[in-house]
ZAMARGU-4260 file (C-alpha; in steps of 0.2 Angstrom, whole numbers, plus 5000, padded with zeros to 4 digits):
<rodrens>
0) 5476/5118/4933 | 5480/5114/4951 | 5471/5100/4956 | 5469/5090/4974 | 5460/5076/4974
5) 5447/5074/4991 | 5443/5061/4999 | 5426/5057/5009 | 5422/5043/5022 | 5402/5042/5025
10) 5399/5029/5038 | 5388/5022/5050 | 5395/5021/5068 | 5391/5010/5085 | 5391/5011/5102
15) 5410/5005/5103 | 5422/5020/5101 | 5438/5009/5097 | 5429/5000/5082 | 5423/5019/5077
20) 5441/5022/5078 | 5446/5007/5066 | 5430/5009/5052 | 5437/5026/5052 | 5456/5022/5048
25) 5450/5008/5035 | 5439/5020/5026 | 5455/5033/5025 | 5466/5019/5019 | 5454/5017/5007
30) 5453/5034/4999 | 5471/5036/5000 | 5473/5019/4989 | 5461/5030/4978 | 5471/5044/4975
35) 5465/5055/4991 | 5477/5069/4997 | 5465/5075/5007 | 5452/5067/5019 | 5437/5072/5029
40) 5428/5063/5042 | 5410/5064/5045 | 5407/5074/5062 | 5407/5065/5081 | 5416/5047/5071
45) 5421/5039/5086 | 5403/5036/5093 | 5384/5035/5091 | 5376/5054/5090 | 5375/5055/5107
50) 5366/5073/5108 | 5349/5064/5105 | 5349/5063/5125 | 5355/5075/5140 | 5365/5061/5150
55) 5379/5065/5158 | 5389/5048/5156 | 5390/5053/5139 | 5404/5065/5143 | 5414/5049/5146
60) 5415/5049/5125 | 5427/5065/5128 | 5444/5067/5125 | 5458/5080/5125 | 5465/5087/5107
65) 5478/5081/5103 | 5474/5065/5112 | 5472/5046/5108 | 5464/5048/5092 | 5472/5061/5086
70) 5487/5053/5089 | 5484/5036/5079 | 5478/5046/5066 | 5494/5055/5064 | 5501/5039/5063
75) 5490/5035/5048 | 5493/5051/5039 | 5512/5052/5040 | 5510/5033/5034 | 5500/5036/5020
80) 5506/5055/5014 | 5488/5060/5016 | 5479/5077/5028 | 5465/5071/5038 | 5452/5082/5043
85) 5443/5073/5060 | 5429/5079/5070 | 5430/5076/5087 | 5422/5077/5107 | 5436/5088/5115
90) 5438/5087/5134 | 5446/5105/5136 | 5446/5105/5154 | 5435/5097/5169 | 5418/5102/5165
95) 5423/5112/5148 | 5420/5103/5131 | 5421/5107/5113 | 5413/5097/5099 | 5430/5101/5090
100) 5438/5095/5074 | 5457/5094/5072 | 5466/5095/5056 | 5482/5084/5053 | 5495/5087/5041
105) 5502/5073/5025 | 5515/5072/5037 | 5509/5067/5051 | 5511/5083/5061 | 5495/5090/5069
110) 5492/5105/5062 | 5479/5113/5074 | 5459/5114/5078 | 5442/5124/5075 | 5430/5122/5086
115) 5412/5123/5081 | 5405/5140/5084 | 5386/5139/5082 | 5377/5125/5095 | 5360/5120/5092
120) 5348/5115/5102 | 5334/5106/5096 | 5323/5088/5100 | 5336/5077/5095 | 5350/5087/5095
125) 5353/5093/5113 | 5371/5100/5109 | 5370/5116/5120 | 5370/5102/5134 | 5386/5096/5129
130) 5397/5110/5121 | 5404/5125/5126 | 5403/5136/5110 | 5419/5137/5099 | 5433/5152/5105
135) 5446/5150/5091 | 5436/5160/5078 | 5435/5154/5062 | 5452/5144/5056 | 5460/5140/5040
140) 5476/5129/5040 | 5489/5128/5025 | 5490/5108/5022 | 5502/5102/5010 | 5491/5101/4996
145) 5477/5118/5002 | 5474/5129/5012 | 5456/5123/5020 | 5445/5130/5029 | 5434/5118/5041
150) 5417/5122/5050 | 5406/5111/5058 | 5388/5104/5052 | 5376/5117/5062 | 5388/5131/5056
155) 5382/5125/5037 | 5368/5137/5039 | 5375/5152/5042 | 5383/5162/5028 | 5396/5172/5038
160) 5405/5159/5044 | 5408/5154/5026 | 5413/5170/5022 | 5424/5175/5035 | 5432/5156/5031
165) 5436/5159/5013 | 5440/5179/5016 | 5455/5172/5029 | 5460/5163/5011 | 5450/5147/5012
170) 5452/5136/4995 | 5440/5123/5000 | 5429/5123/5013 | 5424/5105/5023 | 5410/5101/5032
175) 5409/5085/5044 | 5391/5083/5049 | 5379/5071/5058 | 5362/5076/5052 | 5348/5066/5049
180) 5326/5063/5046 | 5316/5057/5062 | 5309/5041/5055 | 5294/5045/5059 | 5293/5061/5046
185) 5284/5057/5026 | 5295/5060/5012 | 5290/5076/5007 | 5297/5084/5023 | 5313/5073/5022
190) 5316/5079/5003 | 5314/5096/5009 | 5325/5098/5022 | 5338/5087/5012 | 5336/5101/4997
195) 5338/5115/5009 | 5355/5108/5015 | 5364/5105/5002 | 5356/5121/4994 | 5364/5132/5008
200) 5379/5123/5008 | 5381/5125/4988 | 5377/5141/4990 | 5392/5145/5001 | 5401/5139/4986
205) 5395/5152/4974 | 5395/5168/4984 | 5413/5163/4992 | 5419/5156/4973 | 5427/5140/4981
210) 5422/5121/4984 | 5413/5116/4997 | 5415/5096/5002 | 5399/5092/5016 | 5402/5073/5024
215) 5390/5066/5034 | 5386/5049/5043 | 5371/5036/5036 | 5361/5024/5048 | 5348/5021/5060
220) 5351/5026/5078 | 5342/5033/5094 | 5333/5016/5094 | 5327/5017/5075 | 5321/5036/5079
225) 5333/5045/5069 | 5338/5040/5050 | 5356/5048/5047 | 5354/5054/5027 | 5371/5052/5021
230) 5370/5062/5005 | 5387/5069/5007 | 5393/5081/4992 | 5407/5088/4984 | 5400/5107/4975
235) 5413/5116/4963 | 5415/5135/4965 | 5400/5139/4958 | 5386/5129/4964 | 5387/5112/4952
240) 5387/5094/4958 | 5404/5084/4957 | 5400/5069/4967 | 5385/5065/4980 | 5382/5050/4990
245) 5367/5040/4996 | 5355/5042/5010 | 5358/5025/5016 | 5375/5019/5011 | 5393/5018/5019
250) 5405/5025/5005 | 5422/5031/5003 | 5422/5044/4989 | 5437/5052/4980 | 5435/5067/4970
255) 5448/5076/4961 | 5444/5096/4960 | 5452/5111/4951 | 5457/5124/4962 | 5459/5135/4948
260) 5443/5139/4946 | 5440/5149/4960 | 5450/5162/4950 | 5438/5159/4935 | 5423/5161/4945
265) 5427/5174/4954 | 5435/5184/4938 | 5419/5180/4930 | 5406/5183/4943 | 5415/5196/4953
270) 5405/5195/4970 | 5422/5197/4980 | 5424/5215/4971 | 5407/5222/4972 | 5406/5220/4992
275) 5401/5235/5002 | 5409/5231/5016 | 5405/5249/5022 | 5388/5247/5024 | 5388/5229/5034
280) 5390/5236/5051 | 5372/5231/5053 | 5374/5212/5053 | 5383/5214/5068 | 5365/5218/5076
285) 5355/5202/5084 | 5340/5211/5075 | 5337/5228/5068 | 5325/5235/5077 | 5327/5252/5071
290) 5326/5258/5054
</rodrens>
């Protein structure tokens, strides 16, 4: 057995970055007193979601990686032996950013960054306003307890990104998010489209034989509009359940998992083998009009 034990900080945030900042940092010591080697932050921590709206003050929110908060977070890390895993606004240039997620080491060295490759663009979540899709490809980074593989809340719906993650050798795959229900939605519609993202997250999990650990934030913001549904997860290789949070509570979760068991799933259900990669050319297509 080769276990690492994750840690996950579901919180609410407010309209004051520095106090983002510090929720954050308690809620990493607090997994770390747990037992946490490895810790993941839900996505954008340092602020409100500020996609709801196209204003371009909120490109104030920005910062470069490594910057500030990266670098008081390398402070905690190489205090508390722990790998942070923080989701981030990157001011790449003037006029060029990134929702972005930089990945520190139990040392306290930054280790580098993925930035989020698939931008949506829907009522509420006006992200193609803000962010320059990701240009670094997919990433893993070899921790001192893993080797991870991070991808960013939209990108939870899209199998190849998951794919190509674990087949650059992936042993866990995170997911910060900020997802949530417009308030003004019935339960039904919330309890389907809470099913349908875990379920696609999960089954990342079993195609690609490896854990998948999804983080997202909980609370009411855009003025009450939006309901932020929490329900972070840890999903062993094949699909089951280790921990989940709630919809509508701040937790700090630590979850110990068995990276073993990627070779046991993946001996047993042999997905990996069976691939024909010769015949994928065609996912390459927008949409197959031919045929």
């Amino acid at each position: 057995m080769r276990s690492v034990s994750v840690g996950l900080v579901q919180m609410s945030c407010s309209n004051n970055k520095a106090d983002n900042l510090s929720k954050a940092i308690k809620g990493v010591e607090q997994a770390a007193a747990k037992g946490a080697q490895v810790i993941c932050l839900q996505e954008l921590f340092t602020s409100l979601y500020f996609c709801d709206v196209e204003a371009y003050e909120n490109f104030q929110l920005a910062e470069p990686i490594p910057g500030p908060s990266t670098e008081a977070l390398q402070q905690v890390a190489g205090r508390l032996g722990v790998v942070i895993v923080a989701s981030l606004f990157e001011k790449r240039a003037e006029g060029l950013y990134h929702n972005t997620t930089a990945v520190i080491d139990a040392d306290g060295s930054y280790l580098g960054k993925y930035r989020k490759m698939h931008i949506p663009d829907d009522p509420a979540y006006y992200e193609k306003f803000y962010f320059t899709p990701g240009d670094l490809g997919y990433k893993v980074f070899k921790t001192k307890f893993a080797t991870i593989g991070v991808l960013i809340c939209w990108d939870q719906w899209y199998p190849e990104a998951a794919r190509i993650t674990a087949l650059m050798g992936a042993e866990i795959l995170f997911y910060p998010t900020a997802i949530g229900w417009a308030t003004s939605q019935d339960q039904a519609t919330n309890t389907e489209q809470y099913g349908a993202w875990q379920t696609m997250q999960r089954s990342h999990a079993v195609a690609n034989g490896v854990h998948v650990v999804s983080v997202n934030r909980v609370g009411l913001e855009q003025n009450g509009a939006m309901q932020f549904w929490g329900g972070s997860f840890v999903s062993n290789p094949f699909g089951t359940l280790l921990w989940q949070g709630s919809h509508d509570k701040e937790e700090t979760a630590v979850v110990t998992i068995d990276l073993s068991k990627t070779d046991h799933y993946r001996t047993h259900w042999p997905f990996l083998r069976d691939r024909r990669i010769d015949s994928y050319q065609p996912i390459t297509k927008r949409y197959v009009d031919e045929y």
